[in-house]
MARTI-717769 format. One record per residue: x, y, z of N, C-alpha, C, O in turn; residue in three letters. Coordinates in pm, whole numbers, padded with zeros to 5 digits. Example, Ala and Ser with C-alpha at 12.3 -4.5 7.8 and 13.67 -1.06 7.14 Angstrom:
<nutis>
01319,-00569,00780,01230,-00450,00780,01320,-00330,00780,01424,-00332,00846,ALA .
01285,-00225,00708,01367,-00106,00714,01290,00003,00787,01341,00114,00804,SER .
</nutis>
This chain:
<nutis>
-01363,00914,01908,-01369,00771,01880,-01256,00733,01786,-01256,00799,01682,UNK .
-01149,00633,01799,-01048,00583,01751,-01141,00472,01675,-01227,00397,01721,UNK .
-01081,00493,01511,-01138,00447,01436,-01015,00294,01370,-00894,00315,01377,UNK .
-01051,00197,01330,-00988,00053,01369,-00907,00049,01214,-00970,00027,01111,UNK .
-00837,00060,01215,-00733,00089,01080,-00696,-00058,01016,-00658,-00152,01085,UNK .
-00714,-00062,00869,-00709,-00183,00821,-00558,-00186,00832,-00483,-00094,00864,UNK .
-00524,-00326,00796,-00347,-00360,00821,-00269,-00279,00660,-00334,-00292,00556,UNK .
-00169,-00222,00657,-00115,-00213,00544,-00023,-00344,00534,00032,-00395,00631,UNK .
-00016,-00380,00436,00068,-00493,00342,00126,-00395,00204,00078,-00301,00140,UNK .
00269,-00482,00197,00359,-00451,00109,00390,-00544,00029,00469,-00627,00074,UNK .
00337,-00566,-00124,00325,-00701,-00136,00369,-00676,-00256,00346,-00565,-00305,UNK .
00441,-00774,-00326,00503,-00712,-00468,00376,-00740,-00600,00372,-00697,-00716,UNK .
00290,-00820,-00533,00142,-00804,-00636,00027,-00784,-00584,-00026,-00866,-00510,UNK .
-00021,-00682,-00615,-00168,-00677,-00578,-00233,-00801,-00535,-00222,-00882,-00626,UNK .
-00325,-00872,-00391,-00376,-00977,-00384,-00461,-01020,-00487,-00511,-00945,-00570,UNK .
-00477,-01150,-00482,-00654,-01207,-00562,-00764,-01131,-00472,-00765,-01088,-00357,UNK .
-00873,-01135,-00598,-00984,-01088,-00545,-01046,-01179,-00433,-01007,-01296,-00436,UNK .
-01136,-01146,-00336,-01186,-01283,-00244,-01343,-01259,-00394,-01361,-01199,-00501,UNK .
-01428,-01370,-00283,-01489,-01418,-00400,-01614,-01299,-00419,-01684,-01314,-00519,UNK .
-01639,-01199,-00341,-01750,-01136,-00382,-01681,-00990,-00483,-01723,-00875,-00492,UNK .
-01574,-01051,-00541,-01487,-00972,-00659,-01451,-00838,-00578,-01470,-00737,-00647,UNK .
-01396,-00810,-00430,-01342,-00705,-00392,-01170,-00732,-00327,-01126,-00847,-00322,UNK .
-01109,-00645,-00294,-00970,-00689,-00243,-01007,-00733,-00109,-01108,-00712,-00042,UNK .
-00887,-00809,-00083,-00910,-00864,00090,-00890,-00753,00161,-00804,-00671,00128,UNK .
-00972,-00739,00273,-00879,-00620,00387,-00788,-00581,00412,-00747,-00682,00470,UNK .
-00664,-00476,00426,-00631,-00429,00456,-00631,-00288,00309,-00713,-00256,00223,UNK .
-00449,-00222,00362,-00386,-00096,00261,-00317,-00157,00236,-00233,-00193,00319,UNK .
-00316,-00220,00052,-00241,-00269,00027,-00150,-00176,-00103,-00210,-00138,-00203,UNK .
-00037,-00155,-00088,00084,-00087,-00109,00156,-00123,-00242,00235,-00217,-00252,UNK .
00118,-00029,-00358,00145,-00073,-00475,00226,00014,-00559,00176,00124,-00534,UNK .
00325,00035,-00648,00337,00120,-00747,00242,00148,-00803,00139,00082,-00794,UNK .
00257,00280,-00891,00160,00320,-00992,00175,00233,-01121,00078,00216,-01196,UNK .
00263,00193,-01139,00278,00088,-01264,00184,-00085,-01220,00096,-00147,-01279,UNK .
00245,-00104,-01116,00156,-00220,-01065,00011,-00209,-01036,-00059,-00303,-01072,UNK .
-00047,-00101,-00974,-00179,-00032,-00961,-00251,-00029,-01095,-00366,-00068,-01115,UNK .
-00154,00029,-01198,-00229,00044,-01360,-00260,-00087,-01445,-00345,-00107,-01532,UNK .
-00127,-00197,-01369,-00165,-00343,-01467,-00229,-00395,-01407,-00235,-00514,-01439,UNK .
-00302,-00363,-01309,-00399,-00477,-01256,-00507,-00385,-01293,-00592,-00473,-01293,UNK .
-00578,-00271,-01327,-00669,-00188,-01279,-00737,-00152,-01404,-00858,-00152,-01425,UNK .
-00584,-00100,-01532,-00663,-00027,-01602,-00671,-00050,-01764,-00659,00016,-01867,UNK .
-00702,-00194,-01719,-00700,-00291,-01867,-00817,-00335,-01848,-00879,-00340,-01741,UNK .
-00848,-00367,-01947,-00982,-00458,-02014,-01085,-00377,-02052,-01169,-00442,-02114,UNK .
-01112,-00267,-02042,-01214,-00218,-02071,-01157,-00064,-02075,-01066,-00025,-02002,UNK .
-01253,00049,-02207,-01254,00116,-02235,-01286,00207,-02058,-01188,00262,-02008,UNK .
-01349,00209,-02023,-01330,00265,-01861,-01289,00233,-01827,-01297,00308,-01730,UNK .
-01197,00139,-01786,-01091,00107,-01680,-00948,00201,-01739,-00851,00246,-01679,UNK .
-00981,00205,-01854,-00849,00264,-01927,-00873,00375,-01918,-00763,00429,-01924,UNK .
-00981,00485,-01903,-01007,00595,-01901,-00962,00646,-01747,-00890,00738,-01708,UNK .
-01044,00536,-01675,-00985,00590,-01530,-00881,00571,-01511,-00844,00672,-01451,UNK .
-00765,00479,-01525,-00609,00495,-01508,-00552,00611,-01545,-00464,00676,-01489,UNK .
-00632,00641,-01686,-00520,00765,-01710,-00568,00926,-01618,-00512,01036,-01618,UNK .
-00725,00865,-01526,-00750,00984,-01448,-00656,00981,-01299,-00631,01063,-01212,UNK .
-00627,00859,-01321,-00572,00851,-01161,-00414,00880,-01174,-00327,00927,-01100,UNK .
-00419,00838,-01273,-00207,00877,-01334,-00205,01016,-01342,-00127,01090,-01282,UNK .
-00299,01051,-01424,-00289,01232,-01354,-00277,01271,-01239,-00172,01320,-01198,UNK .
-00432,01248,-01131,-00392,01268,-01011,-00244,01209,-00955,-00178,01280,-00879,UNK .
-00211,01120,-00983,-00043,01108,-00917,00041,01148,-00958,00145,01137,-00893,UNK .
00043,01207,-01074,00114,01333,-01102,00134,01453,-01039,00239,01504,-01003,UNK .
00044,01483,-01031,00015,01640,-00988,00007,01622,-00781,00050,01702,-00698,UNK .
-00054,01510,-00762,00021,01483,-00637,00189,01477,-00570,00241,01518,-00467,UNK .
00230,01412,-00674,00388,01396,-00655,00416,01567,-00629,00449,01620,-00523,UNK .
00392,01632,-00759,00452,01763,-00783,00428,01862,-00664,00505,01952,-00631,UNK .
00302,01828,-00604,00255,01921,-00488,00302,01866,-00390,00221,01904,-00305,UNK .
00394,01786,-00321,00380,01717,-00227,00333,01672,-00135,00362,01676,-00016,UNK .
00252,01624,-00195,00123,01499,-00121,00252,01377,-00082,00356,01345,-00138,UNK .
00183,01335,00039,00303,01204,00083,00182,01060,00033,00230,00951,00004,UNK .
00050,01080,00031,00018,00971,00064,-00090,00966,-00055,-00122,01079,-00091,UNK .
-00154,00862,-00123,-00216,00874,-00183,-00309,00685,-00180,-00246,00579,-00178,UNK .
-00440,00695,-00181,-00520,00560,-00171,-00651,00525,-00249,-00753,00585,-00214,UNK .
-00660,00441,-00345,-00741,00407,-00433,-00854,00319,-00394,-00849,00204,-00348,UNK .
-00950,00388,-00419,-01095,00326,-00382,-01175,00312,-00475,-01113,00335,-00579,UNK .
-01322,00276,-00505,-01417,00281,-00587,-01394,00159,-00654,-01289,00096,-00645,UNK .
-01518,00117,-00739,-01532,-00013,-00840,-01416,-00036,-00951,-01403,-00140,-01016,UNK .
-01339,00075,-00959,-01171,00031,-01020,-01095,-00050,-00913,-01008,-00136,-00928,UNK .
-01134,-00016,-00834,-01026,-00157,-00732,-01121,-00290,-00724,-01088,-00372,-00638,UNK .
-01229,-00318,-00798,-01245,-00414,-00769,-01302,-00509,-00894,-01332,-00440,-00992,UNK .
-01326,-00681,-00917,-01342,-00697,-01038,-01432,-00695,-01159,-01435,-00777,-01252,UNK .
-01518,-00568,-01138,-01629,-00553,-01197,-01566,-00499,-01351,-01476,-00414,-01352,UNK .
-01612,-00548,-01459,-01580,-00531,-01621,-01567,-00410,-01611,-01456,-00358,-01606,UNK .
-01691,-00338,-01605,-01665,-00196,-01615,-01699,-00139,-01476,-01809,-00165,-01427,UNK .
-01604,-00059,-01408,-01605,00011,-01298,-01686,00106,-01337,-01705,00132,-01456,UNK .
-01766,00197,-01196,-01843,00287,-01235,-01758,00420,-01219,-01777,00514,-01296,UNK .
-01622,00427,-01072,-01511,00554,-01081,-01419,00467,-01011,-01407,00348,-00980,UNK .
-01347,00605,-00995,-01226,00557,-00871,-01276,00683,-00802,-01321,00783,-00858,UNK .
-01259,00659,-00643,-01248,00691,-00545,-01121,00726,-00514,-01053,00628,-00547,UNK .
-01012,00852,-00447,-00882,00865,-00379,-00922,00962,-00312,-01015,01040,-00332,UNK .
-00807,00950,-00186,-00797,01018,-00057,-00650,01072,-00084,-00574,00977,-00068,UNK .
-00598,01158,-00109,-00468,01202,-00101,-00408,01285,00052,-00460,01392,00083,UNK .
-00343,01249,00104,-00265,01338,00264,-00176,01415,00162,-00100,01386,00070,UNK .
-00237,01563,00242,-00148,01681,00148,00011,01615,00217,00029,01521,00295,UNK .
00104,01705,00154,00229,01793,00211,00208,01853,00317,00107,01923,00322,UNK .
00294,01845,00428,00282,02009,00490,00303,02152,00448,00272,02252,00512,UNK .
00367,02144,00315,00381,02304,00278,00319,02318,00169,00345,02413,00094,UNK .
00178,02182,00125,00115,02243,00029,00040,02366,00008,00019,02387,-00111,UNK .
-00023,02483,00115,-00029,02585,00113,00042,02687,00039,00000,02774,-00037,UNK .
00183,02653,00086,00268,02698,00023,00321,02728,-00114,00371,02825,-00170,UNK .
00288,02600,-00148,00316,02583,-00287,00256,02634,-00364,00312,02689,-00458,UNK .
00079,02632,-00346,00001,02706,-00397,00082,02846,-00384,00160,02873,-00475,UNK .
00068,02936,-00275,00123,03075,-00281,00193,03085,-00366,00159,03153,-00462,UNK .
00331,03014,-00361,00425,03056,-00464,00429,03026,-00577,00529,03046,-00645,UNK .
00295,02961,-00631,00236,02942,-00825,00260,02780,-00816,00193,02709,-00890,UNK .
00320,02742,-00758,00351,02566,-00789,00237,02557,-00925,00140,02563,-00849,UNK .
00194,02551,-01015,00102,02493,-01076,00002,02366,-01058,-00120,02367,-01041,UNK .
00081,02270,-01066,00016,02120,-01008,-00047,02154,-00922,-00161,02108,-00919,UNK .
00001,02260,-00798,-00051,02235,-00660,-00176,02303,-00709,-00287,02260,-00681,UNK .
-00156,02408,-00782,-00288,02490,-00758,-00372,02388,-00864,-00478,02346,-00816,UNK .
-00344,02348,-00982,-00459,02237,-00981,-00475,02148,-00938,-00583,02099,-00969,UNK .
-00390,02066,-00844,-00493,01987,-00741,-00598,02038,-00624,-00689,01988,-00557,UNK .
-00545,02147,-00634,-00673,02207,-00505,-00792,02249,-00594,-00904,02254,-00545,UNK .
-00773,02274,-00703,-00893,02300,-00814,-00997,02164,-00822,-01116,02139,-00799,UNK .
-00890,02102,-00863,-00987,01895,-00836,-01073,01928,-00710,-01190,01964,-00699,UNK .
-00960,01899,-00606,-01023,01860,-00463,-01120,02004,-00431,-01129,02021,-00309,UNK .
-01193,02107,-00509,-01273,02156,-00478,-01372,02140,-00569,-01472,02209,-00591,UNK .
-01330,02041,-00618,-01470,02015,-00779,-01540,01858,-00764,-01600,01797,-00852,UNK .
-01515,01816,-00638,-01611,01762,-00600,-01651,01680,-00618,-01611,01567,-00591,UNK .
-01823,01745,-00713,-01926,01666,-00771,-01871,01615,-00912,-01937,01522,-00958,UNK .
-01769,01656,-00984,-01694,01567,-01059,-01582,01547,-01088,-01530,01527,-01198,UNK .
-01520,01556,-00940,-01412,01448,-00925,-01417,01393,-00822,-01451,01459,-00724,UNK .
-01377,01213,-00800,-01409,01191,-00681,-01239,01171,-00597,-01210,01064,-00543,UNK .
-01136,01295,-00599,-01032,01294,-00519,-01072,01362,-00388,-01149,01452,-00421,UNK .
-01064,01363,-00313,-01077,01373,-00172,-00922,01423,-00092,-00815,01380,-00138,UNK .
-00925,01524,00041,-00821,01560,00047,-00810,01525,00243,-00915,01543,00304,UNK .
-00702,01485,00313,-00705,01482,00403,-00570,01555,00414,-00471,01547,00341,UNK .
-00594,01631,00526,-00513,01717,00623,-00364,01703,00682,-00258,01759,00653,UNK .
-00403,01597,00785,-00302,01551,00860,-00362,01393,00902,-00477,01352,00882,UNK .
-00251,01318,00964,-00295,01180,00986,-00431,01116,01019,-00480,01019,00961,UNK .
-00474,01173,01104,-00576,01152,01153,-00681,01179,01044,-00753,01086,01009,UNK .
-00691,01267,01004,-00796,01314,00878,-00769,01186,00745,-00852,01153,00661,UNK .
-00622,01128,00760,-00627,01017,00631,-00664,00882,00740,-00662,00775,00680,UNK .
-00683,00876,00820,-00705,00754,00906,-00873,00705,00904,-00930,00596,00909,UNK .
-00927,00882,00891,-01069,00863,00915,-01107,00799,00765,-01178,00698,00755,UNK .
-01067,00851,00684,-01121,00832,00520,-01052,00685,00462,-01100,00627,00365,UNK .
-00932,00634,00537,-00911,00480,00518,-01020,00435,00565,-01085,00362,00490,UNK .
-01074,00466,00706,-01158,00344,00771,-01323,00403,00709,-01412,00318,00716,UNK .
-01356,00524,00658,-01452,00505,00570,-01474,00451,00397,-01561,00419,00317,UNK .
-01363,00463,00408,-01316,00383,00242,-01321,00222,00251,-01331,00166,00142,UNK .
-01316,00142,00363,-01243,00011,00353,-01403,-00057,00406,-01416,-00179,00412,UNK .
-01527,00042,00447,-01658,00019,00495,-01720,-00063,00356,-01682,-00058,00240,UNK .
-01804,-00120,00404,-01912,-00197,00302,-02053,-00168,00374,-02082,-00105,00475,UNK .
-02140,-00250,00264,-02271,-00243,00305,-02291,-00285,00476,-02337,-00223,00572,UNK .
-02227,-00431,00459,-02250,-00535,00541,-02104,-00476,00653,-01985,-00500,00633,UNK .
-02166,-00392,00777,-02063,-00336,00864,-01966,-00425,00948,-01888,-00369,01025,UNK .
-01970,-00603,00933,-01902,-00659,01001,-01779,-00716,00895,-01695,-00802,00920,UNK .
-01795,-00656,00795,-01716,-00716,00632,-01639,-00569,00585,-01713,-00481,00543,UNK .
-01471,-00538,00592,-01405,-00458,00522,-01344,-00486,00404,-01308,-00604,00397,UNK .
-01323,-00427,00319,-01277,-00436,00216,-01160,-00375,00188,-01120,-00281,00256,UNK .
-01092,-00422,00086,-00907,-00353,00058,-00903,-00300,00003,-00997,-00285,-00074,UNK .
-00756,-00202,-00007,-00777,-00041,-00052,-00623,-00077,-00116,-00535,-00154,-00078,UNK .
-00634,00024,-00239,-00466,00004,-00284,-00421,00192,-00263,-00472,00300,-00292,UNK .
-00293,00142,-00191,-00188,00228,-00168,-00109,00294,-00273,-00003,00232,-00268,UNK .
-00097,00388,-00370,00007,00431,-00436,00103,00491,-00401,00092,00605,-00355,UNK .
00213,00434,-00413,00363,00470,-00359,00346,00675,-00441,00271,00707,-00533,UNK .
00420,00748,-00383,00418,00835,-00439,00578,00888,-00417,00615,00992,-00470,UNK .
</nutis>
């Protein structure tokens, strides 16, 4: 089953919220600097989780991950978010990297096997980040998607 892929947009600001305080539909495509001023101000958790997700894009960059996408109540305008949600698309030679000590790499595969407290998530190859966009962008209400921010990496 071909799963219905929200639109990516490249937009030099993060959209307005629509009114039930979530992003509009699609992947919308942000720096990590632009991602952090909309995300990880106002509140003592919002600021906690930026600096969890600035890690993860750290240690993504270093491993070469190409793709990286922000989910959970930090993308959306609730005071205090409860996490962030990300889906990172490895590298193709992140295997590799691990083997040969990369560090970063081997602690991001440490994250993405810890699960129950972290919520980074790892997809494979395209298809494996296609499935976890179109389960990321789901809501309660299955005829209503919601928007996802893109970090440039």
């Amino acid at each position: 089953m071909q799963s219905a892929q929200p639109q990516t947009f490249r937009c030099p600001v993060i959209p307005p919220f629509v009114p039930d305080g979530r992003l509009p539909e699609g992947l919308h495509v942000a720096s990590e600097g632009e991602m952090l001023s909309r995300f990880a101000t106002g509140s003592a958790q919002r600021s906690l989780l930026g600096r969890k997700i600035s890690h993860w894009i750290r240690l993504c960059r270093s491993a070469g991950a190409t793709r990286l996408c922000v989910d959970g109540s930090f993308v959306t305008a609730k005071d205090v978010p409860n996490d962030a949600d990300a889906v990172v698309l490895l590298g193709p030679d992140f295997a590799t990297r691990i083997a040969r000590g990369n560090v970063d790499a081997i602690l991001l595969a440490e994250i993405l096997d810890s699960r129950p407290n972290e919520h980074l998530f790892a997809a494979e190859d395209r298809r494996d980040w296609d499935d976890w966009i179109d389960f990321f962008s789901r809501t309660f209400d299955p005829t209503v998607r919601k928007g996802l921010v893109e970090v440039t990496l």
